[in-house]
C-alpha positions in Angstrom: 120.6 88.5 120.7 121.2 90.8 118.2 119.3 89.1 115.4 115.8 89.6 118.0 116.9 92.8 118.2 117.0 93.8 114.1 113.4 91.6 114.3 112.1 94.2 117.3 113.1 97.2 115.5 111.9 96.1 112.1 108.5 95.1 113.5 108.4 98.5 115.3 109.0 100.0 111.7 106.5 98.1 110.2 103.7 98.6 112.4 104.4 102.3 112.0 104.4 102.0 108.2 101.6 100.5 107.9 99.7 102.9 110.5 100.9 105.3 108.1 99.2 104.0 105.1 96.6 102.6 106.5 95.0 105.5 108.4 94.7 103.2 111.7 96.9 104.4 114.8 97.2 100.5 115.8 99.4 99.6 112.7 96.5 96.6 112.0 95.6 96.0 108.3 91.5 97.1 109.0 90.8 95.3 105.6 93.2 92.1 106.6 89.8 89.7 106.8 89.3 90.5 103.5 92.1 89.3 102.0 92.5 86.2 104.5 88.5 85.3 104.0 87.1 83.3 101.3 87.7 79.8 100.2 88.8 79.9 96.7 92.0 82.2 94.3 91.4 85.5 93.8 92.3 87.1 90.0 96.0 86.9 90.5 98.7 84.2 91.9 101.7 85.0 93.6 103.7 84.2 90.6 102.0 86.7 88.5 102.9 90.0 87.3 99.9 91.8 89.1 101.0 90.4 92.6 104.8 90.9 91.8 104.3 94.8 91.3 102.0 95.7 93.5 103.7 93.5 96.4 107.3 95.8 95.6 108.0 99.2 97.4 108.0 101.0 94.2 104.4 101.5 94.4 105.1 104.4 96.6 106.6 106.2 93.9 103.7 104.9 91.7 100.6 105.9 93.1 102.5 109.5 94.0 102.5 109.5 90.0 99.4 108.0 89.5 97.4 111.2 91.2 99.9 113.4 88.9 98.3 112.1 86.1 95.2 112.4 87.2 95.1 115.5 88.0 95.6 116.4 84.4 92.5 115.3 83.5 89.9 118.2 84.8 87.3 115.3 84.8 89.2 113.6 87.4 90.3 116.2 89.2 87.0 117.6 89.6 85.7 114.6 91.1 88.7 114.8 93.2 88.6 118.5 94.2 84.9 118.6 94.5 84.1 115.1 96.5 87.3 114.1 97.7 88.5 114.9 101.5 92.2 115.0 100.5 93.0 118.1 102.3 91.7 117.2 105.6 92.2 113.3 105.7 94.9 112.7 102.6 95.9 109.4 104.9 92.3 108.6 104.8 91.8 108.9 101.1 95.0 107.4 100.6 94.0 104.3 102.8 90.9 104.0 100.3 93.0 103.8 97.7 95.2 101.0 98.9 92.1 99.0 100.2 90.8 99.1 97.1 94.5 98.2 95.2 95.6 95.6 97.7 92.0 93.8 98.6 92.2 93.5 94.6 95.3 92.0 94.3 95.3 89.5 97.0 91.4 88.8 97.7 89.5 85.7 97.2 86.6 86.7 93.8 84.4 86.9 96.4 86.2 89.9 98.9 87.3 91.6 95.2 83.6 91.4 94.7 82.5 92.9 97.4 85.0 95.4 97.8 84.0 96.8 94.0 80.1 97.0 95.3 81.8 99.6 98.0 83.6 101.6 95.4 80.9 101.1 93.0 78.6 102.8 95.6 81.3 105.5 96.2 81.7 106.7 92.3 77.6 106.5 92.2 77.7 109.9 94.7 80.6 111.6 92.6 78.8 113.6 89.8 79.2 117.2 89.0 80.8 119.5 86.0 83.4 120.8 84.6 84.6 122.6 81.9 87.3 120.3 79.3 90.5 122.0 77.6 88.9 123.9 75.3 86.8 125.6 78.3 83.2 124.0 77.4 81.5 122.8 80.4 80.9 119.3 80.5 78.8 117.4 82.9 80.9 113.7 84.9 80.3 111.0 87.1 83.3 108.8 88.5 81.3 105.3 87.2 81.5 106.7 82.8 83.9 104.8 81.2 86.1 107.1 79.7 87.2 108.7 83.5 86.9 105.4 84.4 89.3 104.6 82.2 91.7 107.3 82.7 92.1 106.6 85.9 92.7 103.2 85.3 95.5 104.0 82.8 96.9 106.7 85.6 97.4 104.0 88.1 98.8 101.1 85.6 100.5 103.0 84.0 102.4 104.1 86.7 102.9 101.0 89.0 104.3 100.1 85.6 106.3 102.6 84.5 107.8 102.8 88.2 108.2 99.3 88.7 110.7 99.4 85.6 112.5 102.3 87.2 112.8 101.2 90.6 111.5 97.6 91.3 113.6 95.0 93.1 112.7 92.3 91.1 111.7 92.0 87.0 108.1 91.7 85.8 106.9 87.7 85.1 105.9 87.9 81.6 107.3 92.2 81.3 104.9 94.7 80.4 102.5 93.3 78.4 102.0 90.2 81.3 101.1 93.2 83.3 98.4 95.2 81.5 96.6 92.0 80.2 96.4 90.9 83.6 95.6 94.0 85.3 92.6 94.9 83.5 90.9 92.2 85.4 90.8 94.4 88.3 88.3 97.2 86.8 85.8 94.7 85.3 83.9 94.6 88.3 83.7 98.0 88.1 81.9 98.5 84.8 85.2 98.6 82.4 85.0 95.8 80.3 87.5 97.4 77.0 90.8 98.3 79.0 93.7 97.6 77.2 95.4 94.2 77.3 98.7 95.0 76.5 101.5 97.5 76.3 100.7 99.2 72.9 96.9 99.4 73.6 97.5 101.0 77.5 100.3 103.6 75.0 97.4 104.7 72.8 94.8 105.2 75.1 97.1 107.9 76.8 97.6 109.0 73.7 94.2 109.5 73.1 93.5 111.2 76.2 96.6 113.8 74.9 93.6 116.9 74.0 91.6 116.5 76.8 94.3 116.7 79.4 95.3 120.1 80.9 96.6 122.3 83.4 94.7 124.6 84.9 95.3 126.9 88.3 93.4 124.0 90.2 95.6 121.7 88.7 98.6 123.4 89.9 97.2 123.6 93.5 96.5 119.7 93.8 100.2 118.7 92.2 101.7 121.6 94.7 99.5 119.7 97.5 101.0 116.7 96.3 104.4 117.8 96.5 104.4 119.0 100.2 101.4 117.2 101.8 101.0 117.5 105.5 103.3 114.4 106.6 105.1 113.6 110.0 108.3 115.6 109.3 110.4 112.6 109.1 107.8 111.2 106.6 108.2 114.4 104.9 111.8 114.6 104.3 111.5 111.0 103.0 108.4 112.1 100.3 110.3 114.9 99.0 112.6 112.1 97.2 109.5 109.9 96.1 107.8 112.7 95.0 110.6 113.3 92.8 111.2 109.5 91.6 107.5 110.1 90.1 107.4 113.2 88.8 110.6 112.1 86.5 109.2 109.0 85.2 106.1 110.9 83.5 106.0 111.3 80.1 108.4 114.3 78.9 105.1 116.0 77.3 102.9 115.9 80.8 106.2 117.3 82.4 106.3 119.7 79.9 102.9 120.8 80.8 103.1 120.7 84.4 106.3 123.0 84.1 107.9 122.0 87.0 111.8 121.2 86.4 112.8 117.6 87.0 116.0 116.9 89.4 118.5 115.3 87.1 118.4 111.3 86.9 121.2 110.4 88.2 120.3 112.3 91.8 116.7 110.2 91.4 117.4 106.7 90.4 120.1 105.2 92.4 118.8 107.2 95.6 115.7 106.0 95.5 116.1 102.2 94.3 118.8 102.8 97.7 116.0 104.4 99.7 113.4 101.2 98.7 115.3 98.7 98.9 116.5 100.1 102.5 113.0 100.9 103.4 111.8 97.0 102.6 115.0 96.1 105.0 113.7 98.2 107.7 110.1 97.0 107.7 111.3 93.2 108.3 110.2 90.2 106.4 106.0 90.6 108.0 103.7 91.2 105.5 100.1 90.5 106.6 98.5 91.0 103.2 100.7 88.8 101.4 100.9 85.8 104.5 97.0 86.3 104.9 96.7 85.6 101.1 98.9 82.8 100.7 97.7 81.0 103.9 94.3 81.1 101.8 95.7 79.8 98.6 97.3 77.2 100.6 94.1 76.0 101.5 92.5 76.3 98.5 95.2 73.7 97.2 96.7 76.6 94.6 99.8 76.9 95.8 101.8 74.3 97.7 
């Protein structure tokens, strides 16, 4: 009796969760077909390090820190301040966000495929200007390959670099497993030179280093960021991720951003505590991940 109880609660949790991230009242997965459809593999197994991150809670933190990085970049953050609705729908965008992530982890080639034409046909509309760090104005558009790229480092980056802080279980293949893998997922989009491996993904930031910057707009995203409109119990929960991410950026973005850091010991334990909790809570349902391995199953990939 007890045990059906735990199982009621945790798939009363879940279905909120996921009507949280999702943007859909109902708790439903709207882009579950995708990932269930299709007859064949997609880019990435369940024993690979692609599937093994992004399936783990610590993407939370990661994509938190993922849109801290970008907003460094005034390309990026133009696109973002000038065609993005993140102030009146931030679940919305951040739904778009996951579609994209998870319909690209666990899709058949052909839903991945499809699901890049939609984001294709999103970055066609996002042009515009902006002026770089040395305050010339440059024109953009989301589909050139160096904001294309940066982006792309942004969010590998940091599933990455918050996977090694907080993840639940280690990497197949560590770092390097990861970024070769991973660059799959922007081919279809029109990046074909993303770094395959640790040391390539390290000097492309590096690279980016003079052409990053903070600016007054910059400092109104990363404040949004750090006290978006959530559900107040959301809210006090976000104040800890928020945190987890900021403190695994590199100490010169931190530097730049000039916000002080809570020490690492009040991060790190909390919040592998908090995920690890928060995976508990949910329950053992994962649609995504059931949906993609019923479709491997039939495609004879895995047993």
């Amino acid at each position: 009796m007890l045990g059906g109880m735990i199982a009621a609660i945790q798939k009363r949790i879940g279905r909120r969760f996921r009507a949280l991230l999702t943007s859909n009242p109902s708790g439903e997965v709207p882009w579950l077909e995708a990932v269930a459809g299709g007859e064949g593999p997609g880019f990435f197994r369940p024993d690979e390090a692609p599937w093994v991150v992004h399936a783990d809670m610590a993407t939370l933190v990661g994509g938190v820190r993922a849109l801290l990085m970008q907003a460094l970049h005034p390309g990026s953050l133009a696109g973002v301040l000038e065609h993005s609705r993140y102030k009146d729908d931030p679940l919305g965008r951040l739904a778009g966000t996951i579609q994209w992530l998870t319909v690209t982890t666990f899709a058949s080639r052909e839903s991945i495929l499809r699901e890049a034409g939609r984001v294709r046909s999103m970055h066609g509309k996002v042009r515009g200007t902006y002026r770089d760090a040395q305050g010339h104005e440059r024109e953009y558009r989301a589909s050139d390959p160096e904001l294309l790229l940066w982006v792309h480092i942004a969010f590998m980056e940091s599933f990455l670099r918050c996977h090694q802080t907080y993840g639940s279980v280690p990497i197949p293949g560590g770092a390097d497993a990861y970024v070769g893998l991973w660059r799959q997922s922007v081919e279809p989009l029109g990046l074909e030179d993303a770094p395959a491996n640790e040391r390539e993904m390290q000097e492309a930031i590096d690279r980016f280093g003079p052409q990053l910057v903070v600016s007054d707009a910059t400092r109104e995203v990363i404040e949004w960021l750090r006290r978006p409109p959530l559900p107040m119990v959301s809210r006090i929960a976000y104040r800890g991720v928020f945190q987890a991410a900021y403190l695994t950026l590199p100490e010169n973005q931190r530097q730049m951003i000039g916000m002080r850091a809570w020490p690492r010991w009040l991060v790190v334990p909390p919040t592998r505590f908090f995920l690890r909790a928060l995976r508990w809570l949910i329950g053992p349902e994962d649609p995504l991940q059931d949906a993609a391995i019923e479709r491997l199953r039939r495609a004879g990939v895995v047993a």
